[in-house]
VEXGUGU-656337 format. One record per residue: x, y, z of N, C-alpha, C in turn; chain. Coordinates in nm, 4 decimals. Example, Ala and Ser with C-alpha at 12.3 -4.5 7.8 and 13.67 -1.06 7.14 Angstrom:
2
- 1.3190:-0.5690:0.7800:1.2300:-0.4500:0.7800:1.3200:-0.3300:0.7800:A
- 1.2850:-0.2250:0.7080:1.3670:-0.1060:0.7140:1.2900:0.0030:0.7870:A
// end
This chain:
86
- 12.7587:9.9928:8.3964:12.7549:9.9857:8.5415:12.6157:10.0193:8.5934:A
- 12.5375:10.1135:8.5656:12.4173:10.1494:8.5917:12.3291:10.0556:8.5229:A
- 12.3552:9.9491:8.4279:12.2372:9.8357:8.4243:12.2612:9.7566:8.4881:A
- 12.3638:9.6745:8.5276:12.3702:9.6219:8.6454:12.3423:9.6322:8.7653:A
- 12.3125:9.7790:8.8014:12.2531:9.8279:8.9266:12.0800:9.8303:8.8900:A
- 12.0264:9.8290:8.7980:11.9525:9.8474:8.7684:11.8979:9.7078:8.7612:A
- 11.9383:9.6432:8.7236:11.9268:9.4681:8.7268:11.9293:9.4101:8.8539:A
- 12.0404:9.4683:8.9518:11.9667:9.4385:9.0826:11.8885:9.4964:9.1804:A
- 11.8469:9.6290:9.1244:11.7459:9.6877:9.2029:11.6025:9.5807:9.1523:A
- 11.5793:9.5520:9.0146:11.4648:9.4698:8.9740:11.4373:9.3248:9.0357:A
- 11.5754:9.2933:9.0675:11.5699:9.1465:9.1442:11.5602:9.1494:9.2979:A
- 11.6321:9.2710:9.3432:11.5483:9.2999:9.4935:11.3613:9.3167:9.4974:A
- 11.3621:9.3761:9.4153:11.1798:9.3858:9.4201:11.1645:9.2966:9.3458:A
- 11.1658:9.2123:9.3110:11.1019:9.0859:9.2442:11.1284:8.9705:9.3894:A
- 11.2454:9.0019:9.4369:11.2476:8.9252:9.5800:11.1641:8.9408:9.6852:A
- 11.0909:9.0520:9.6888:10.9931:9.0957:9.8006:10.8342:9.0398:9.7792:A
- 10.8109:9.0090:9.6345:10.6809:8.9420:9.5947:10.6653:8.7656:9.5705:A
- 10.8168:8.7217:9.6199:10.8123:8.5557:9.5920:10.6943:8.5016:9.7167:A
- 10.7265:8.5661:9.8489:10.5760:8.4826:9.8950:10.4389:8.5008:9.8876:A
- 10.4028:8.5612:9.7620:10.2811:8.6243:9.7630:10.1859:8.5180:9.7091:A
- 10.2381:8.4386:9.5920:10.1489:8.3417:9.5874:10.1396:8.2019:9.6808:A
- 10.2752:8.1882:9.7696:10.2712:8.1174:9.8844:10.0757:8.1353:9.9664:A
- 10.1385:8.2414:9.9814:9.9672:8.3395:10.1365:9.8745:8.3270:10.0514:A
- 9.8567:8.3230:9.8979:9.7328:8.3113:9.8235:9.6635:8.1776:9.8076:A
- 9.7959:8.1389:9.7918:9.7447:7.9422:9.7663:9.6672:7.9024:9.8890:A
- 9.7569:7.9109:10.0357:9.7237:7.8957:10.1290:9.5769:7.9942:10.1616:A
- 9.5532:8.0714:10.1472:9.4166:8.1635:10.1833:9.2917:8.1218:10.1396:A
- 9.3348:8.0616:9.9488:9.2308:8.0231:9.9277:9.1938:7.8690:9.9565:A
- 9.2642:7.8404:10.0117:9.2885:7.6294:10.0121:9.1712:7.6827:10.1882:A
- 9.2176:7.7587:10.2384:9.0971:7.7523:10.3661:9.0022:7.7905:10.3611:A
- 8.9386:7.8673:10.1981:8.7846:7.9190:10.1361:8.7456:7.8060:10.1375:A
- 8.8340:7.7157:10.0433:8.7431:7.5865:9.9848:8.7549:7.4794:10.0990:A
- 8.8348:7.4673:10.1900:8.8192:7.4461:10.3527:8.6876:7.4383:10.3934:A
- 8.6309:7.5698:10.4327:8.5110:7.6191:10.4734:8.3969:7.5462:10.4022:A
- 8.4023:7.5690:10.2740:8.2936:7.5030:10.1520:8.3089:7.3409:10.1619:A
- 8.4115:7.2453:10.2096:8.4147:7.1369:10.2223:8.3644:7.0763:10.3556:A
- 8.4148:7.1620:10.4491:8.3314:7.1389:10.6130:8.1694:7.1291:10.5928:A
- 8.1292:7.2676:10.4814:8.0150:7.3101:10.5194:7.9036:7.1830:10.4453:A
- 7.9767:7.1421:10.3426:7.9414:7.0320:10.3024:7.8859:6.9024:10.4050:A
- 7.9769:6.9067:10.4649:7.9530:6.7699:10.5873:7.8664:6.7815:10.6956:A
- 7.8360:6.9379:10.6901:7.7277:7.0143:10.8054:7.5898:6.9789:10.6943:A
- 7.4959:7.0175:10.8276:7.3539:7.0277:10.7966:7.3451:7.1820:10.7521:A
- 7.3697:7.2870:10.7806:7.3841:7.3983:10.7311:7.2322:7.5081:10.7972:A
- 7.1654:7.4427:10.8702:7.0881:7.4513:10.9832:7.0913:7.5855:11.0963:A
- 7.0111:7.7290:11.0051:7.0494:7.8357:11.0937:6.9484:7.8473:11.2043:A
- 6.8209:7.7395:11.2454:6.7150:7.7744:11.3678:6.6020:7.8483:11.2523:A
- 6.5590:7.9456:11.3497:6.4506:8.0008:11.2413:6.5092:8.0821:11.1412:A
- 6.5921:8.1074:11.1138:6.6824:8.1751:11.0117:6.7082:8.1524:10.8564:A
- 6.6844:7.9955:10.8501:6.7250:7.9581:10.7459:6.7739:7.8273:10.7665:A
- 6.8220:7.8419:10.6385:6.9782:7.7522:10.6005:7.0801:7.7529:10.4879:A
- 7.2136:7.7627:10.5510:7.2863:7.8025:10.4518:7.3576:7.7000:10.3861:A
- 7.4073:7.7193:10.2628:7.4502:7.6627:10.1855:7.6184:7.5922:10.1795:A
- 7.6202:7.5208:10.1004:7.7502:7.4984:10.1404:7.8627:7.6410:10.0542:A
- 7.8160:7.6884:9.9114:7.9027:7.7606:9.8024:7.8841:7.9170:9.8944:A
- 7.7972:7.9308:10.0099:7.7055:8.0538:10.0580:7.8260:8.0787:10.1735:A
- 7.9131:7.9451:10.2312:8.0157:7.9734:10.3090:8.1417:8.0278:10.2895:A
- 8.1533:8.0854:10.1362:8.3086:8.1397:10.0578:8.2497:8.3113:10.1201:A
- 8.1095:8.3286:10.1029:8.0946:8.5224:10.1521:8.1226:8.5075:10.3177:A
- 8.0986:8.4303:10.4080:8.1140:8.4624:10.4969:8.2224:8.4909:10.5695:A
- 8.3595:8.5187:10.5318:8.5336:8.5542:10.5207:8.4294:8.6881:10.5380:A
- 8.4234:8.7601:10.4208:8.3696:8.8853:10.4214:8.3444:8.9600:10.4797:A
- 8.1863:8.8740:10.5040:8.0904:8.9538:10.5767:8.1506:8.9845:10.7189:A
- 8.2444:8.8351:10.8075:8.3309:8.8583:10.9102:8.4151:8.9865:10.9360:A
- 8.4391:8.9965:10.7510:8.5467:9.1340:10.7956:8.4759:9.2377:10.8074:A
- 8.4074:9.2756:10.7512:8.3009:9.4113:10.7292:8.2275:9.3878:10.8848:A
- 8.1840:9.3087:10.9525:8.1011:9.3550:11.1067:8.2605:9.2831:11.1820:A
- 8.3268:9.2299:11.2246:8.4048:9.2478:11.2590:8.5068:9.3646:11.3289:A
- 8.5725:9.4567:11.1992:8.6249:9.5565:11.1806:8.5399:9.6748:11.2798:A
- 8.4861:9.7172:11.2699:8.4200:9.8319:11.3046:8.3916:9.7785:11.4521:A
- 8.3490:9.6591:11.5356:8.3008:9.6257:11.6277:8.4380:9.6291:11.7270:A
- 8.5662:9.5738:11.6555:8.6793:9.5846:11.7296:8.7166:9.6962:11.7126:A
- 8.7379:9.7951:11.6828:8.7871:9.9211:11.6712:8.6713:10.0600:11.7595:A
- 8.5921:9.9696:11.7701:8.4938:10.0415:11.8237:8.4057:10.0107:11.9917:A
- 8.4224:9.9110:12.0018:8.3680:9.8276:12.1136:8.5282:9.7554:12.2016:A
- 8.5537:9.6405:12.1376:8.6764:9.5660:12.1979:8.7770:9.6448:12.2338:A
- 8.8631:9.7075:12.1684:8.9951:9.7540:12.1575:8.9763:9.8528:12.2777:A
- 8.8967:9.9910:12.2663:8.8722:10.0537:12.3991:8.8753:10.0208:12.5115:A
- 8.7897:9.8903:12.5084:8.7424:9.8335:12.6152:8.9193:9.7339:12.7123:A
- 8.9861:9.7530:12.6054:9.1186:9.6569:12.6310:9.1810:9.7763:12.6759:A
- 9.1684:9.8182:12.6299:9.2767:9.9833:12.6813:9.2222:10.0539:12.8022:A
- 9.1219:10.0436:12.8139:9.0991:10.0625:12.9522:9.1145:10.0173:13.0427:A
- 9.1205:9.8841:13.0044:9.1723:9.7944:13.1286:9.3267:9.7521:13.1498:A
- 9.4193:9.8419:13.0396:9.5566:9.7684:13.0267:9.6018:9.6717:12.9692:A
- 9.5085:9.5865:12.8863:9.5249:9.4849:12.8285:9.5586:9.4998:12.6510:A
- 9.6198:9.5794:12.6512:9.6613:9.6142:12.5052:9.7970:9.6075:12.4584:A
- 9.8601:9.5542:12.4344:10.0035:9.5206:12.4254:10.0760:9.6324:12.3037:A
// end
């Protein structure tokens, strides 16, 4: 009786990780997204440069790292002060 419970405690948590490679497939299909757009671009930063097309998979990243800190720090306050924070 207790492997059978035990057998479906393993198939409940094995049920909680079936969409995980769903969100992965999909996450990375919009990296190589990015790298296929960037392809069709001139890649043309002004006096800056120019970036690459393989140079557009870090920029997910770098988004999150200055991102993060700018909304938590700047935006979000700024929403809460005004009531606009749900």
């Amino acid at each position: 009786a207790d492997d059978i419970e035990d057998v479906r405690s393993v198939l409940r948590v094995c049920l909680l990780f079936t969409p995980i490679p769903v969100f992965y497939a999909l996450f990375d299909q919009s990296g190589s997204r990015w790298t296929y757009q960037a392809t069709l671009m001139n890649g043309s930063l002004g006096p800056f440069g120019t970036i690459q097309p393989d140079q557009m998979q870090a920029l997910n990243s770098l988004f999150v790292l200055l991102f993060i800190p700018l909304f938590e720090e700047v935006i979000y306050p700024a929403f809460a002060r005004c009531n606009l924070l749900i």
